[in-house]
Each structure stands twice: as C-alpha cells, then as structure tokens.
C-alpha positions in Angstrom: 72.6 161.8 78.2 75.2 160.3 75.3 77.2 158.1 76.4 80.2 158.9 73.8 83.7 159.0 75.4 83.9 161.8 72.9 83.4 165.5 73.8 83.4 168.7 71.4 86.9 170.3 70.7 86.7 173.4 72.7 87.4 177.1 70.9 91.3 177.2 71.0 91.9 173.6 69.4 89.1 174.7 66.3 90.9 177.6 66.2 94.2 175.8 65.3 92.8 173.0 63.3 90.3 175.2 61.0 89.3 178.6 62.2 92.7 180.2 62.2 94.6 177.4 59.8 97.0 178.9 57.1 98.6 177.9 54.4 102.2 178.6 55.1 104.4 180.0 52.5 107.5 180.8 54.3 109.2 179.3 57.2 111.9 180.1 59.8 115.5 177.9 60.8 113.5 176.4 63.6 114.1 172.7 63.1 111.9 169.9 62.5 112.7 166.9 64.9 112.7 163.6 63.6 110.2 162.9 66.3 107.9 165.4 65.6 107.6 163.3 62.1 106.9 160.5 64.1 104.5 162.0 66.0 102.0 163.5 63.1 102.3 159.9 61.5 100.7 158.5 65.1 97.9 161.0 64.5 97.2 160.7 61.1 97.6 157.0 60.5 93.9 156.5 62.9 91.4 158.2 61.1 89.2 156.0 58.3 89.6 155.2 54.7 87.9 152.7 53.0 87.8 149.1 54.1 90.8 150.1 55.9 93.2 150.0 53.3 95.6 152.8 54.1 97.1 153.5 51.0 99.3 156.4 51.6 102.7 156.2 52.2 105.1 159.5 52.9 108.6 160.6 52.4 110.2 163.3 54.3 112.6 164.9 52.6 115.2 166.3 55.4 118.7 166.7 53.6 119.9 169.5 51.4 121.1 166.8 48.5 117.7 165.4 48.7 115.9 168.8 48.5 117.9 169.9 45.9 116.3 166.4 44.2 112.9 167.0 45.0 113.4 171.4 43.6 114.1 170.1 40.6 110.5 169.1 39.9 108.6 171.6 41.9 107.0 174.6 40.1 108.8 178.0 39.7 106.4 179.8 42.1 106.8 176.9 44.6 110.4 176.6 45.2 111.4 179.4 47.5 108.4 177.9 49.4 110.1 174.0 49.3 113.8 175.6 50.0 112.4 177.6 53.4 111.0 174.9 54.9 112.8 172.3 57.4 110.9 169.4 56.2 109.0 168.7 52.9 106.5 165.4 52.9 106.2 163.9 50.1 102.7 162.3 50.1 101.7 159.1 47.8 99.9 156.4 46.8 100.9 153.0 47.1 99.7 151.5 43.8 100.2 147.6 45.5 98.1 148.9 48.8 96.3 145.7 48.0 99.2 143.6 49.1 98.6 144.5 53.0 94.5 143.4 52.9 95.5 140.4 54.7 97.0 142.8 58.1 95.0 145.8 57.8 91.2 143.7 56.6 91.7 140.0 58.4 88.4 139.0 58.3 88.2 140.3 54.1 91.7 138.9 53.1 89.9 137.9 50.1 90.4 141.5 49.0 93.6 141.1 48.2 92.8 138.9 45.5 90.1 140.9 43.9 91.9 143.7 43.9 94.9 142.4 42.2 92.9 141.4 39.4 90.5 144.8 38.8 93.5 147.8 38.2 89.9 150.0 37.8 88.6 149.5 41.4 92.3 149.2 43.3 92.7 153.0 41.8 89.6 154.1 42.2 89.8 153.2 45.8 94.0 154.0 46.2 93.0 157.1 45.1 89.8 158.2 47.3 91.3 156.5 50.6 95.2 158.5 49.6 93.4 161.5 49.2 91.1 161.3 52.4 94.5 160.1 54.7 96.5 163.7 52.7 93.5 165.6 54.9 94.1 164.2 57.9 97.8 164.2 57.5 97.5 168.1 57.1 95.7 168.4 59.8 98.3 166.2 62.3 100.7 168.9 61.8 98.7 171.5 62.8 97.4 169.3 66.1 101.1 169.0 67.1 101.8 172.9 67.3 103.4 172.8 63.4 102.2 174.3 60.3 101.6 172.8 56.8 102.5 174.5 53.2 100.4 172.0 50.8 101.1 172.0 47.0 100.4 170.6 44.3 102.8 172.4 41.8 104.9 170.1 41.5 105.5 167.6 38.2 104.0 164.2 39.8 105.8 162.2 36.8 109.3 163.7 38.0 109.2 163.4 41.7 108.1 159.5 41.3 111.0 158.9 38.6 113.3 160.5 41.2 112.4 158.9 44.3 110.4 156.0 43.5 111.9 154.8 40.4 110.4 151.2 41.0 107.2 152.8 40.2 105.0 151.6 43.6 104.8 154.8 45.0 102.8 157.7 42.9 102.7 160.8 44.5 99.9 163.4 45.6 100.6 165.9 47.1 103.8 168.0 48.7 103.6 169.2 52.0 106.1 171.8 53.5 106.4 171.5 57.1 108.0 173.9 59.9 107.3 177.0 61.9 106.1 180.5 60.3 109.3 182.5 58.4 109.0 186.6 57.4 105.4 187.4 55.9 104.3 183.9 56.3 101.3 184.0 54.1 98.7 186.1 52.5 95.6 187.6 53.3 92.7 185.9 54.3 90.3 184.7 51.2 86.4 184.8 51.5 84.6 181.6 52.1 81.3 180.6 50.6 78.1 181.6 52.2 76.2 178.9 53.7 73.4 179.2 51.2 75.1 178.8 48.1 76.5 175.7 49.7 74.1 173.9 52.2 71.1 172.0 51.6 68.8 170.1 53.7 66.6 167.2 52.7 
C-alpha cells in the first residue's frame, strides 16, 4: 500500500481542470475580486520549475485606462476578447530572475553569480521555467471556479514598452480572466489519437 499523502483527483475536478476546460472568448459583468487574484497566485506559485527559480512575474490589468493601454497592442481578432473580460493577466519573464537565487536556492546561492555572467543559460532557463509556471497559472484559474482566455496575439515588444519600460519584465503570454459571456467559445476541436502520439520504450 503507497504511502503518498496524495490521492487521484476524482471525475468532477478532471473534468474542470482538463476534460471539459475551454478557451473562453467572451465573458460576462461578473466581477473579478481582487482576492480571487490572490488566490490563483497561492496556487500557481507551488508547482516546480527548475532549480526553483520562479521567473514569472504577472500584471493584472483591472482599470479601463490601463486596458485601453494594454488594447492598443493586442491583435485585431483579440480585442473584443481583452475588452469583455474583468481581468486581463499579463504574464512575463523576469529577465534578472537570477537576482532572487540567494531566497528561492539557499543552499546554491552560487547561482546567482553564474547566471549573471552566462545571458545564454539565464534565458534559456527564464524561458523554460516562465513558460512551465504560464501552465500552471492557467490551470489556478480554472481550480478556483474561473475561466482563462490565453493569447498570444498580442505584440510582445509593445506591451513591455508600455508597462515595463525599464525593460526587466518581458512578457509571454495574455491571459483573460472572468466568467463565461454570450456564445463563450467554439466548438470542440479533435485531439490526437493516442498512436500517432504515444510510445513506449
């Protein structure tokens, strides 16, 4: 018998974390607490990335000024999508991660160093561990009863030069977050079969 504190998620919670998750494109007036923010952060911040670096950083965008900020650089086909929702999260990349080794890597906080001084590696590994944290940041707001619009039309170069002009933060990805609007999103795509994308060694 295992002796894991850990059991399998039952049927409903798959459901809402995978079976049955959408990609919302329109959202209702139903507001977005500030604490509900809070909330997916608690969630995502836990899961892994490498040698615990936790590079992303996010900016929720709340206001109508700084909406109106952020439409400016999202793709035509995107911005009804961005203007419906309560809350837009703007994920990025914190290009000086490095500078935290010390709190989040005690016993490594030689890593600081080395990473200040090889740009190749601190992106390579900004970049995997951001993109890994965007996942399970999607996946929070479904586990607290929310959904998630992700997008990445958007012009990257614009949104940092508008909100992080200092040039630390580099964004990833733009996530619209709120509660299903009118014809919230469209049909169901396939999925691959298993055999074209399983193999066992």
């Amino acid at each position: 018998m295992s002796s894991s504190p850990f059991t399998a998620l039952d049927d409903p919670a798959r459901s809402l974390l995978f079976h049955d998750a959408r990609t919302v494109t329109s959202f209702s007036d139903e507001p977005v607490s500030d604490d509900d923010l809070r909330e997916i952060w608690q969630l995502a911040k836990w899961p892994p990335t490498a040698a615990n670096v936790q590079p992303l950083r996010v900016l929720f965008v709340r206001t109508d000024h700084a909406k109106e900020r952020l439409l400016a650089h999202v793709n035509e086909g995107n911005v009804d999508k961005v203007r419906s929702a309560p809350v837009t999260a703007v994920l990025a990349m914190d290009s000086s991660f490095h500078e935290h080794i010390p709190t989040v890597l005690p016993f490594r906080p030689e890593m600081k160093d080395v990473l200040a001084e090889n740009d190749a590696m601190r992106t390579s590994m900004g970049t995997f561990s951001s993109t890994l944290q965007a996942g399970y940041f999607i996946l929070a707001v479904r586990s607290v009863g929310l959904h998630a619009g992700p997008m990445a039309g958007f012009d990257s170069a614009g949104v940092d030069s508008e909100f992080f002009a200092d040039g630390r933060w580099k964004s990833v990805l733009v996530v619209n977050i709120g509660h299903p609007g009118d014809n919230p999103w469209m049909d169901r795509l396939p999925r691959l079969d298993d055999d074209v994308v399983l193999e066992f060694a």
